[in-house]
C-alpha positions in Angstrom: 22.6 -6.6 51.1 22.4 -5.9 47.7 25.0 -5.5 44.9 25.4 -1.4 43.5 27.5 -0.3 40.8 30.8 1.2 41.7 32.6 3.7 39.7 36.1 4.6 39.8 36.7 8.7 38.9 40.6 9.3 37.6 41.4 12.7 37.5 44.2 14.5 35.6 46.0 18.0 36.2 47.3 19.4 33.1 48.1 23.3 32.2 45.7 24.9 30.5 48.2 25.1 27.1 49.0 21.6 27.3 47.6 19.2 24.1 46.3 17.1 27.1 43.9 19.1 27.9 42.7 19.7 24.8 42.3 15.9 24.1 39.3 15.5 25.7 36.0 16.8 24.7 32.5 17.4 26.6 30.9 18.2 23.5 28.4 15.3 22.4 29.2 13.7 18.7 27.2 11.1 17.0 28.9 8.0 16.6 27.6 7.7 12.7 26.6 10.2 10.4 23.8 9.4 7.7 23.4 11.9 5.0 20.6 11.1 2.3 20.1 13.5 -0.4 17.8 11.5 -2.4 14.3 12.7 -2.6 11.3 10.9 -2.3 7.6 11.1 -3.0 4.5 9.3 -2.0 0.6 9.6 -2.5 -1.3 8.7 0.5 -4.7 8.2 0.5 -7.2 8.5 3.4 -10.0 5.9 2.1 -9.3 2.8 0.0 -10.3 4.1 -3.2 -10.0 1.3 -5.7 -12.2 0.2 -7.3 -13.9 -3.0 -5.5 -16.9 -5.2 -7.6 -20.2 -5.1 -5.3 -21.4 -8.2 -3.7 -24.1 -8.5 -5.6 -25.5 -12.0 -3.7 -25.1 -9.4 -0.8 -26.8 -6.5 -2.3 -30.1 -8.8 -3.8 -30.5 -10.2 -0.1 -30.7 -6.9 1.4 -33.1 -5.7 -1.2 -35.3 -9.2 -0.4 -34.7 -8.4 3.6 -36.4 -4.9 3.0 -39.0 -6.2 0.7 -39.9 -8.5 3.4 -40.2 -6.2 6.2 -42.6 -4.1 3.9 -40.4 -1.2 3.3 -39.6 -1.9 -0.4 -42.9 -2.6 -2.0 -42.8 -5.2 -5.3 -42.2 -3.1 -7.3 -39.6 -1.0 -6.4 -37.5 -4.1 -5.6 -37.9 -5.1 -8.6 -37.1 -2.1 -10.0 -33.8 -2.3 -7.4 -32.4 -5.1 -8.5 -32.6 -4.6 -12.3 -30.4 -2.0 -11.2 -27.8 -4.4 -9.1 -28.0 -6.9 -11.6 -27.2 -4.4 -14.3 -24.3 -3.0 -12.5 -25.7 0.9 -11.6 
């Protein structure tokens, strides 16, 4: 029907003094070893903390959007984007 793996088991009877026996171990060993004894250091940050330069196209329309809706009067938008403009 189908095609299953076949295994062939060979066996050996040796004394339990013979260096035959003692050829063969059970004991798991990594193939390669890497050993690194340099140490490093690193500063990881949660938030992007560099410095980024406002929008300020951005910033002046959403102090004209509020100004529209009424909840910036004239004034204080004015007074809000002296501020952008100035860079505070």
């Amino acid at each position: 029907m189908g095609k299953w793996a076949k295994f062939d088991y060979q066996f050996r009877v040796v004394e339990k003094n013979d260096p035959e026996a003692r050829r063969t171990s059970l004991v798991p060993r990594a193939d390669v070893v890497i050993e690194k004894t340099e140490k490093i250091s690193v500063e990881s940050r949660t938030k992007d903390e560099s410095a980024k330069p406002k929008d300020v196209y951005a910033e002046l329309i959403k102090l004209d959007d509020l100004r529209k809706k009424g909840i910036l009067s004239e004034a204080e938008f004015e007074t809000q984007k002296k501020k952008v403009l100035i860079g505070n």
